[in-house]
Backbone as a chain_set.jsonl record, in Angstrom:
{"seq": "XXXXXXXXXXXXXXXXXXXXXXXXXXXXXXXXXXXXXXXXXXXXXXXXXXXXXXXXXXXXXXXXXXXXXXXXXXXXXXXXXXXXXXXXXXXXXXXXXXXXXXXXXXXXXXXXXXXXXXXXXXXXXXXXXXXXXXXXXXXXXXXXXXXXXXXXXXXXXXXXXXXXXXXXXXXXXX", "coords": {"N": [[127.813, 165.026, 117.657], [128.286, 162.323, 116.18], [126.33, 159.101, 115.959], [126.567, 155.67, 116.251], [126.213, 153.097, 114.313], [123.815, 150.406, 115.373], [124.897, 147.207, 116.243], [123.789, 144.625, 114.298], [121.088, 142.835, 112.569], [119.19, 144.009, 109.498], [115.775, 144.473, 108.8], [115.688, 143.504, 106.09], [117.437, 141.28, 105.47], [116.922, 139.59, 107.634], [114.309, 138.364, 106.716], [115.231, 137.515, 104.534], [117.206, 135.421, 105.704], [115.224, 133.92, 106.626], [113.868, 133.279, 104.697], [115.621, 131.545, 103.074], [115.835, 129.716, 105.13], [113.73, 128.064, 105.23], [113.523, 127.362, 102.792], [115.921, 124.91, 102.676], [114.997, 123.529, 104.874], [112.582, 122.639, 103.629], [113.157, 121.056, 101.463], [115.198, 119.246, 102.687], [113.139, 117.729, 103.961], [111.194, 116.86, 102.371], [113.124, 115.496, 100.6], [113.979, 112.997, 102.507], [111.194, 112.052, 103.632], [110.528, 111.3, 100.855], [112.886, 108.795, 100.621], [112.156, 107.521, 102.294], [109.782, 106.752, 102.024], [110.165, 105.029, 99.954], [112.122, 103.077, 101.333], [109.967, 101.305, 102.598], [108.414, 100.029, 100.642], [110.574, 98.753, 99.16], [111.068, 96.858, 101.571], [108.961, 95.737, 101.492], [108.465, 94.24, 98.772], [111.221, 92.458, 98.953], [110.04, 91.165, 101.447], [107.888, 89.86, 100.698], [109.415, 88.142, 98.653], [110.385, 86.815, 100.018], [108.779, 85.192, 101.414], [107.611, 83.785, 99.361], [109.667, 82.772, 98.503], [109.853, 81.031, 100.834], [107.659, 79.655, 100.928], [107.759, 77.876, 98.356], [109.79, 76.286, 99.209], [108.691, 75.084, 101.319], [106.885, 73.232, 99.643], [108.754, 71.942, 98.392], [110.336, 70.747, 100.419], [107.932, 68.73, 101.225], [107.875, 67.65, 99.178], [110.606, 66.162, 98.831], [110.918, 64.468, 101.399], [108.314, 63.054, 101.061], [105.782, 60.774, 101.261], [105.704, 56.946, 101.249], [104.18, 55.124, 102.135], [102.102, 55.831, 101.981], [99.788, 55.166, 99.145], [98.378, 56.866, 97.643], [96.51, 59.632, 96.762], [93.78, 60.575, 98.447], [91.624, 59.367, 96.909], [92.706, 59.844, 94.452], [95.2, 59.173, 92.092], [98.496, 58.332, 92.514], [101.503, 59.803, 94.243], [100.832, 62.832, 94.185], [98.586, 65.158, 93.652], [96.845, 67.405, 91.498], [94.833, 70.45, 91.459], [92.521, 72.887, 89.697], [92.804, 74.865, 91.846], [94.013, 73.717, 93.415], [96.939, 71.749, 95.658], [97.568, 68.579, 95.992], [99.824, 66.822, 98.687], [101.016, 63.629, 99.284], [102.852, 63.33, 101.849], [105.243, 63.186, 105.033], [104.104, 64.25, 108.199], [105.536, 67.378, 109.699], [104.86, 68.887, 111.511], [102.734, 67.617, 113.476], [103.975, 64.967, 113.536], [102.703, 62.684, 113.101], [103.022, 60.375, 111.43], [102.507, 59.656, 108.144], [100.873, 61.974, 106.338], [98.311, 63.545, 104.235], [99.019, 66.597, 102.881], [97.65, 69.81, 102.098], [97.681, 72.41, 99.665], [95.606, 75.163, 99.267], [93.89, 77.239, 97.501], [92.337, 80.182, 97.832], [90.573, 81.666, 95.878], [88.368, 84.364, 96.233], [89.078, 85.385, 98.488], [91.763, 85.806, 98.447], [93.774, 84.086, 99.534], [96.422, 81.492, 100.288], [96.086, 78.663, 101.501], [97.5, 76.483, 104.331], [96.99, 72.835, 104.842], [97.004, 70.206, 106.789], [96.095, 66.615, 106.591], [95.63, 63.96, 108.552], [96.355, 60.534, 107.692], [94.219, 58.116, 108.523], [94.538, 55.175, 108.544], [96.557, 53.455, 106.012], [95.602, 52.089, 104.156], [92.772, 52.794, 104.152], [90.664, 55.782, 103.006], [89.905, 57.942, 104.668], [90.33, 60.738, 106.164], [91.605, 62.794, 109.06], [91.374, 66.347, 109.231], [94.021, 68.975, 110.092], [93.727, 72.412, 111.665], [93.207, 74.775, 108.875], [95.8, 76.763, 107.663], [96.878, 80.382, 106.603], [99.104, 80.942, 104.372], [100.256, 82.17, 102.871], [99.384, 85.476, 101.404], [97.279, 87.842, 99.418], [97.63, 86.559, 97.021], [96.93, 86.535, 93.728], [96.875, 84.443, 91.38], [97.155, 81.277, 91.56], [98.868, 78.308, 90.102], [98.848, 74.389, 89.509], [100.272, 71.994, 87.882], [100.645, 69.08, 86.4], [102.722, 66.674, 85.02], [101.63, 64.722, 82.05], [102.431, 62.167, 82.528], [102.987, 62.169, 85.12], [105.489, 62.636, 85.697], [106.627, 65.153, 86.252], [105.926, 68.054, 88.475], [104.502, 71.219, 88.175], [104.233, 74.34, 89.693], [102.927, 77.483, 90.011], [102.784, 80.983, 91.116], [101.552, 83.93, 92.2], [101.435, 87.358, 93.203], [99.528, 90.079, 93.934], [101.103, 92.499, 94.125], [102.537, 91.963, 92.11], [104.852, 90.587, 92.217], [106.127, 87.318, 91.477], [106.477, 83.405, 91.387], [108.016, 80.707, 89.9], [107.901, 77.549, 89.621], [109.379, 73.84, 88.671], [109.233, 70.579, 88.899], [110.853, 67.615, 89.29], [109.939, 64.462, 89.402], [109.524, 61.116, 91.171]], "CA": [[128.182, 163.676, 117.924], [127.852, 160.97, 115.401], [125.267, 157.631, 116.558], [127.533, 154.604, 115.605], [125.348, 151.997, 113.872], [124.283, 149.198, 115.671], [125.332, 145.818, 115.44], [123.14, 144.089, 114.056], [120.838, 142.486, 110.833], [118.232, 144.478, 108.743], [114.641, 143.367, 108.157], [115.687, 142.193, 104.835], [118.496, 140.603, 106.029], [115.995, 138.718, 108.714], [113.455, 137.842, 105.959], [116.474, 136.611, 103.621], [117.368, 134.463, 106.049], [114.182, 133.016, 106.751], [113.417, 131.933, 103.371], [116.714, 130.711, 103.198], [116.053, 128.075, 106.288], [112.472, 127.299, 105.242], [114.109, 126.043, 101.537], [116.464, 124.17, 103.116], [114.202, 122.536, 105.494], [111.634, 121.606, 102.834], [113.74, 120.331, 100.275], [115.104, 117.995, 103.526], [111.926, 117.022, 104.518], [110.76, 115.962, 101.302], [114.172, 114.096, 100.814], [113.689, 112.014, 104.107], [110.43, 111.614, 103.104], [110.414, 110.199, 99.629], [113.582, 108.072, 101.053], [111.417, 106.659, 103.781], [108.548, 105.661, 101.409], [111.525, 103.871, 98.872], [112.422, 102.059, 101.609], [108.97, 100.684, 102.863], [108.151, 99.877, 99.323], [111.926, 97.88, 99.093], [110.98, 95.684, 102.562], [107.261, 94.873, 101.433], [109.066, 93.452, 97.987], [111.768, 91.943, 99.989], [109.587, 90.326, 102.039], [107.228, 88.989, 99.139], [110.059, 87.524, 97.749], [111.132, 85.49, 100.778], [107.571, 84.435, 101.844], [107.424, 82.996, 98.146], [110.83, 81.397, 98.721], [109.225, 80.257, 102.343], [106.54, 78.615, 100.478], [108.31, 76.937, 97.578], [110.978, 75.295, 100.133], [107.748, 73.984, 102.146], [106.051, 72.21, 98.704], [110.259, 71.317, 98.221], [110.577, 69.798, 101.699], [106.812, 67.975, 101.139], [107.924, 66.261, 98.101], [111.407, 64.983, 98.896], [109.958, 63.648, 102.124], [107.37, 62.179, 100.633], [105.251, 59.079, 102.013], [105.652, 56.316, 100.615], [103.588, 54.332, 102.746], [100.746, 56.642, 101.326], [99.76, 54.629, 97.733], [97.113, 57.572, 97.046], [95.968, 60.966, 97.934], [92.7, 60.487, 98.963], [90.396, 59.17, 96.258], [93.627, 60.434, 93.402], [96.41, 57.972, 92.335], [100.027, 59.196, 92.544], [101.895, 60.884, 95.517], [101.28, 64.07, 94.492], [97.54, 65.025, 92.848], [96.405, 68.993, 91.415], [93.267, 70.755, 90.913], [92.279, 74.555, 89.054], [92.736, 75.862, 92.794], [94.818, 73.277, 94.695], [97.77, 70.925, 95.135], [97.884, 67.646, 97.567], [101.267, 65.641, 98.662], [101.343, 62.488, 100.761], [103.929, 63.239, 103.216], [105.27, 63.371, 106.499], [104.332, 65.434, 108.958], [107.074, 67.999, 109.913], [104.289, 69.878, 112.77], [102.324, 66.837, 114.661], [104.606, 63.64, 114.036], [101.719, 61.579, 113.68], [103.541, 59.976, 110.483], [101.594, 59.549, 106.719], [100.035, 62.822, 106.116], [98.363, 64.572, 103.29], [99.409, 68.347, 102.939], [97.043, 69.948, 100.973], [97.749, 73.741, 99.562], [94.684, 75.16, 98.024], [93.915, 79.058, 96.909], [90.724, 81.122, 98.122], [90.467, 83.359, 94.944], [88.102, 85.49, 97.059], [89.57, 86.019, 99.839], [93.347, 86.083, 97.956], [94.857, 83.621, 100.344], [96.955, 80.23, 99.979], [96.145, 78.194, 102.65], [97.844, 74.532, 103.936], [95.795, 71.958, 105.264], [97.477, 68.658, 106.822], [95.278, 65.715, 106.887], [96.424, 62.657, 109.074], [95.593, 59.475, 107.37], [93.759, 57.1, 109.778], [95.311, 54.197, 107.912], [96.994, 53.132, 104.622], [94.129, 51.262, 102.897], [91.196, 54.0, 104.064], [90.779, 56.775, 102.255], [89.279, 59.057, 105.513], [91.533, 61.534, 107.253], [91.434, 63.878, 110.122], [91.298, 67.418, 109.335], [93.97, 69.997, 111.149], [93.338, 73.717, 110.927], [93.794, 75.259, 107.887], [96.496, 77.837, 108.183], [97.137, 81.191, 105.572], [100.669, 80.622, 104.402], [100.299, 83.521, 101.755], [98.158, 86.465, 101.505], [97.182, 89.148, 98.284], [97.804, 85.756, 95.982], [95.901, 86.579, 92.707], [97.231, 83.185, 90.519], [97.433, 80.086, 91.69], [98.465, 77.629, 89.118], [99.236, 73.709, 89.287], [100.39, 71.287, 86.431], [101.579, 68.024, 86.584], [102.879, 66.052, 83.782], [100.087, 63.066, 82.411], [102.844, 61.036, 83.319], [103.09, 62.264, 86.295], [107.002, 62.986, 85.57], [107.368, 66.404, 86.913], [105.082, 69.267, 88.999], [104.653, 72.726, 88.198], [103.963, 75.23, 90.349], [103.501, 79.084, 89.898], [102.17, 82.056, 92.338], [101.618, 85.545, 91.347], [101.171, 87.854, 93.856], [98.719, 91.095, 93.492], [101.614, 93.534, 93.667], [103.041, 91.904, 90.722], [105.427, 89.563, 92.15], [106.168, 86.025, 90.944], [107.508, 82.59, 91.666], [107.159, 79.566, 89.263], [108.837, 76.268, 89.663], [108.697, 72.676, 88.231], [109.844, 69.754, 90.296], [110.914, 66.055, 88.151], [108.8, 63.425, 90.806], [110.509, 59.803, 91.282]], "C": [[127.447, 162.757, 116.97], [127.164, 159.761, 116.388], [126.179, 156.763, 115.221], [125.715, 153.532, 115.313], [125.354, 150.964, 114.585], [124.292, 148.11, 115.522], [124.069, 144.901, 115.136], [122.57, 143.582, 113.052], [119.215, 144.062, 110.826], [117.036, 143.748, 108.398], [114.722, 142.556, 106.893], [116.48, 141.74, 105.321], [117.78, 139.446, 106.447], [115.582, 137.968, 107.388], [114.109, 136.733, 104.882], [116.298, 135.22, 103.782], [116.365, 133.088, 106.405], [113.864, 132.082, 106.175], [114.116, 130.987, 103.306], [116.583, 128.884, 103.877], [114.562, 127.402, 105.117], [112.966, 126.703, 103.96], [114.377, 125.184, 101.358], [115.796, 123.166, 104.228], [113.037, 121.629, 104.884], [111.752, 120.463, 102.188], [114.788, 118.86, 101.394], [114.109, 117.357, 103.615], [111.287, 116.478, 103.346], [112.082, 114.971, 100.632], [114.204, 113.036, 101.669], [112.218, 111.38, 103.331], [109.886, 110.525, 101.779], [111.622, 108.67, 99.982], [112.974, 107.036, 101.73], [110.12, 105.859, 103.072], [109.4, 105.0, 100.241], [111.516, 102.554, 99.716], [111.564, 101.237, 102.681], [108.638, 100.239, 101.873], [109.446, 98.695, 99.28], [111.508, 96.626, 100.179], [110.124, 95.254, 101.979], [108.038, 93.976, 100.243], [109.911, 92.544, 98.137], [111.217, 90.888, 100.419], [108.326, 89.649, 101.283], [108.025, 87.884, 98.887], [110.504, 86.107, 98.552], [109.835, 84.674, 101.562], [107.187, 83.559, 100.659], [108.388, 81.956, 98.105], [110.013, 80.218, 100.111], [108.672, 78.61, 101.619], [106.938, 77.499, 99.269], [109.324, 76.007, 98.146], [110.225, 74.573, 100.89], [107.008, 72.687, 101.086], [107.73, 71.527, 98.345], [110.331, 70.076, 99.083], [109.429, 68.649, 101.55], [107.419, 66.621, 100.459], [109.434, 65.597, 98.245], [111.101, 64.138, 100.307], [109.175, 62.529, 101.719], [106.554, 60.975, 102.039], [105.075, 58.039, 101.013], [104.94, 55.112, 100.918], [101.921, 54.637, 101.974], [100.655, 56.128, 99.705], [99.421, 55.682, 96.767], [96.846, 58.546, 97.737], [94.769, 60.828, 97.592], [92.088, 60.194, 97.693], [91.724, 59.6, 94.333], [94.879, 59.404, 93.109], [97.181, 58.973, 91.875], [99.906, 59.375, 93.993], [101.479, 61.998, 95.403], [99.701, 64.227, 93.235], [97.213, 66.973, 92.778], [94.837, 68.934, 91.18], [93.588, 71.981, 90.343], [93.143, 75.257, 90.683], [93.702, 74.804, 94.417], [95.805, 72.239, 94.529], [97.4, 69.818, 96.639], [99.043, 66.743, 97.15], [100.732, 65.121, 99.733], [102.924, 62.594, 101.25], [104.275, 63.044, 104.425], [104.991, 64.195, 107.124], [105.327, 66.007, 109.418], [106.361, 69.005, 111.461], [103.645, 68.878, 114.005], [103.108, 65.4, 114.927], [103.855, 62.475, 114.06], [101.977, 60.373, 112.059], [102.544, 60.527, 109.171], [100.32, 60.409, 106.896], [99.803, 63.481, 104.556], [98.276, 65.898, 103.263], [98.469, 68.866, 101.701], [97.049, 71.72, 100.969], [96.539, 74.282, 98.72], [94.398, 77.152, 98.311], [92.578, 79.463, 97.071], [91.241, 82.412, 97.091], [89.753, 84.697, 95.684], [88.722, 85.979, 97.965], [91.055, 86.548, 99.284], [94.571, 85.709, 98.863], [94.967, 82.42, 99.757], [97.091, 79.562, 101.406], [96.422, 76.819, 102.489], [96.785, 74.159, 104.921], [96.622, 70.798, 105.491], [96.361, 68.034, 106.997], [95.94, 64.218, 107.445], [95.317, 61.27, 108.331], [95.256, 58.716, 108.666], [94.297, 55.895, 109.602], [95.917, 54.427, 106.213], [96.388, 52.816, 103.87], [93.079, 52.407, 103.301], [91.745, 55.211, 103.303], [90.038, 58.248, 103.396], [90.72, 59.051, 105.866], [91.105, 62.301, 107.914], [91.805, 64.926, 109.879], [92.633, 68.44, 110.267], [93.386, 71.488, 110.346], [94.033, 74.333, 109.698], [94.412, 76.984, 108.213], [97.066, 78.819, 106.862], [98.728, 81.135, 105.452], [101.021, 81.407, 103.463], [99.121, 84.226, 101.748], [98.679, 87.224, 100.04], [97.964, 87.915, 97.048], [96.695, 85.823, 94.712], [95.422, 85.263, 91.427], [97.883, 82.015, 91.249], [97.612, 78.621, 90.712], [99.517, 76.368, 89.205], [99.128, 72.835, 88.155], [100.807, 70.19, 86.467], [101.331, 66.825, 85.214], [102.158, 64.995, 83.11], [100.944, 61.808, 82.151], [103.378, 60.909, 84.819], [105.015, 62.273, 86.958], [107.553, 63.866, 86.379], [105.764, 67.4, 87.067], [105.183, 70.21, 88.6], [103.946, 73.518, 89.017], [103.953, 76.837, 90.189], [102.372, 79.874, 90.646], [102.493, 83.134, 91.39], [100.81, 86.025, 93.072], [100.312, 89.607, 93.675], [100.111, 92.367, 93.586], [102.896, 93.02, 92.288], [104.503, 90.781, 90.705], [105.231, 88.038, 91.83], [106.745, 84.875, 91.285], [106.658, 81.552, 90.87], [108.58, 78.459, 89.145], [108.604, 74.662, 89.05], [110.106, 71.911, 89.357], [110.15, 68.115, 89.489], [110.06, 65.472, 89.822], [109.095, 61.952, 90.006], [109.009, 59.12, 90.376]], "O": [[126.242, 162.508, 116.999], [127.573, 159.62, 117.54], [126.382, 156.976, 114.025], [124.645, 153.423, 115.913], [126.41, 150.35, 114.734], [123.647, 147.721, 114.548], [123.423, 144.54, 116.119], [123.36, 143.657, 112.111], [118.618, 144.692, 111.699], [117.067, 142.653, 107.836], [114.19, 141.486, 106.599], [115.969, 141.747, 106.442], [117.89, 138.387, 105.829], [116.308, 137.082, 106.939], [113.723, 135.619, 104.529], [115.826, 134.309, 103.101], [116.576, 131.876, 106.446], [113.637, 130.896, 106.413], [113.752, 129.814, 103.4], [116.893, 127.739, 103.546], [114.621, 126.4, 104.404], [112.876, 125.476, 103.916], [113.908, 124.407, 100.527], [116.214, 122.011, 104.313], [112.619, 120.528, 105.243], [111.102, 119.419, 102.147], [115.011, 117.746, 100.92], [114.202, 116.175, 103.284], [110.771, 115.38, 103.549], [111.885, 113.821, 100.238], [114.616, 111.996, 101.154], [112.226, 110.398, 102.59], [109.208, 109.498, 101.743], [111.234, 107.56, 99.618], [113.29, 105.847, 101.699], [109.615, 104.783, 103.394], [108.679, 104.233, 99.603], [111.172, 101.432, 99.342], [112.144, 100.574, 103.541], [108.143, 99.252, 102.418], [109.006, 97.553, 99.412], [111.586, 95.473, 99.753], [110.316, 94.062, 101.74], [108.324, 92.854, 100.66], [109.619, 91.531, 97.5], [111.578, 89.767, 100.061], [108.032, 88.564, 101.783], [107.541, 86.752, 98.871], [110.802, 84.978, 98.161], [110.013, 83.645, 102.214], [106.454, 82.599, 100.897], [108.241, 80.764, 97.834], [109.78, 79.009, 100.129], [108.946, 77.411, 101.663], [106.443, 76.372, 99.286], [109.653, 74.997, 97.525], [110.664, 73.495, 101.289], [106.671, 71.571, 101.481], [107.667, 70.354, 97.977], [110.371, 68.889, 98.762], [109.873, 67.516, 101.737], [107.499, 65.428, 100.751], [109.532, 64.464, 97.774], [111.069, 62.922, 100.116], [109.352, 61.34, 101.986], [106.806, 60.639, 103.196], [104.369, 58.218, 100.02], [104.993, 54.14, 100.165], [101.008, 53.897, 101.609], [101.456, 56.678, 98.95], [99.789, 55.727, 95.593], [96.859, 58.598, 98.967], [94.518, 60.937, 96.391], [92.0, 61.306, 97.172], [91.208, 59.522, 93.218], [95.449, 58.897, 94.076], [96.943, 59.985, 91.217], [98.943, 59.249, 94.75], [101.577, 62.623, 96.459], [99.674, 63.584, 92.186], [97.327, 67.703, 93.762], [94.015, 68.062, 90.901], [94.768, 72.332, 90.368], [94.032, 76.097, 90.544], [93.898, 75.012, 95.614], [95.791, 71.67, 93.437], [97.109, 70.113, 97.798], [99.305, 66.173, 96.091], [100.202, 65.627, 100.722], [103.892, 61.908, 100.922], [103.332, 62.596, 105.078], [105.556, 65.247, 106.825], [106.264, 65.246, 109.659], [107.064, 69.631, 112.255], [103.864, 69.108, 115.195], [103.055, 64.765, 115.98], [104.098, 61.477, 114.738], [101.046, 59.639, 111.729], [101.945, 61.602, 109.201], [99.218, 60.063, 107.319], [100.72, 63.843, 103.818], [97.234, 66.362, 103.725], [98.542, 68.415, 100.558], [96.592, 72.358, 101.918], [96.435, 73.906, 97.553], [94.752, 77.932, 99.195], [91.712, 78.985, 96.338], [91.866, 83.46, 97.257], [90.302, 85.797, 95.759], [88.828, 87.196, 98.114], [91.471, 87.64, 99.671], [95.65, 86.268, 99.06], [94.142, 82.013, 98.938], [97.951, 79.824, 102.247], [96.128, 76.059, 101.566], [96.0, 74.849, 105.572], [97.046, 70.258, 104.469], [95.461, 68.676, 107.539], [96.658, 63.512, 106.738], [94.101, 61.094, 108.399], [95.953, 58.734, 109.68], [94.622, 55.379, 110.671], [95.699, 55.381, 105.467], [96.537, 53.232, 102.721], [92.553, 52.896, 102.301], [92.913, 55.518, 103.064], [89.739, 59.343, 102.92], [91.669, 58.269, 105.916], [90.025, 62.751, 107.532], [92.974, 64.967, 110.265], [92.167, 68.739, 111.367], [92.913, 71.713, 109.232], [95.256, 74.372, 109.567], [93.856, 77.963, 108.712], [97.705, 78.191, 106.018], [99.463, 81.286, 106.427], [102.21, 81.382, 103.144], [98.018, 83.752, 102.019], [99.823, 87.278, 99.59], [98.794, 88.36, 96.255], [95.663, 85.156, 94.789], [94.36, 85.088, 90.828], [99.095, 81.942, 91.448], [96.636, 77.885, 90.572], [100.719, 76.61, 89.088], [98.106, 72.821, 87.469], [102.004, 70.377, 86.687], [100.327, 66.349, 84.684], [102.06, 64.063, 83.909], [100.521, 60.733, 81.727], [103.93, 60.002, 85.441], [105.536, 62.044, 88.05], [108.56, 63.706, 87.069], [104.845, 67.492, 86.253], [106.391, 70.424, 88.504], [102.744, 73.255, 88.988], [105.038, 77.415, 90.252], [101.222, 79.448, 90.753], [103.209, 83.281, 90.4], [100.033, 85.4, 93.794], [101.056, 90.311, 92.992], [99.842, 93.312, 92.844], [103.812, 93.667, 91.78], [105.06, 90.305, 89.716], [104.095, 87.582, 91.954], [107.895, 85.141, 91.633], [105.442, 81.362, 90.891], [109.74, 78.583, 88.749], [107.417, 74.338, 89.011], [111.085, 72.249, 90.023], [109.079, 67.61, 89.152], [109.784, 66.025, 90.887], [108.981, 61.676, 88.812], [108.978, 57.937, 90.036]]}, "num_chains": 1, "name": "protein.A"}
């Protein structure tokens, strides 16, 4: 009497198949993978880009606002006065309502933030104001750089951000 073979695989067969999966599961898993760090890498840039827009539509909104009640930013003639590390507009407030404020954006190189600063004038003729908190309105800012024309024609503005993003704008001023 013949023994029928039975059904079944062969250790190589098995082992074949093994490799087989584990190939196919690597070469997924490092597809997913590199995919998944693309598109964390894509949002952070993304969202760079629109926290830079954020911030250029807030020094936008400042200056067509304006105050015009405001002669002077603090101790600076014009509406609109720079430094190496900061910008100030006399405007309106748009957060407390308390009218003729100066907005002042200025850049902590150490730290690598851009922080605003409203100041409520106490009047029109003084040159004191009231302090609110200063709030980070950008982070990982490496260049901060204002310019304004020495006729006081038109603003420039430009940001650089430490992963290499950019935003630079000029502004004509009435």
């Amino acid at each position: 009497m013949k023994r029928r073979a039975a059904a079944g695989l062969t250790l190589l067969e098995v082992l074949l198949a093994v490799a087989l999966l584990a190939t196919v599961v690597s070469g997924t898993s490092w597809f997913l993978l590199t995919a998944a760090k693309r598109a964390v890498t894509s949002a952070a840039v993304v969202d760079e880009r629109v926290a830079l827009a954020a911030l250029f539509a807030a020094i936008d909104r400042d200056l067509i606002v304006g105050d015009t009640d405001a002669n002077a930013v603090e101790g600076k003639s014009g509406r609109v006065a720079v430094s190496s590390d900061g910008l100030w507009i006399a405007t309106r407030s748009s957060t407390t309502h308390v009218g003729a404020v100066i907005r002042e954006y200025t850049w902590r190189a150490t730290t690598r933030e851009l922080l605003s600063v409203e100041r409520a004038r106490l009047s029109a003729t003084t040159e004191s104001s009231v302090p609110t908190a200063a709030r980070v309105v950008l982070g990982g800012v490496v260049a901060f750089a204002t310019e304004l024309s020495p006729g006081k024609e038109s603003l420039e503005v430009a940001v650089e951000l430490a992963s290499g993003a950019g935003m630079r704008r000029e502004w004509s001023l009435p």
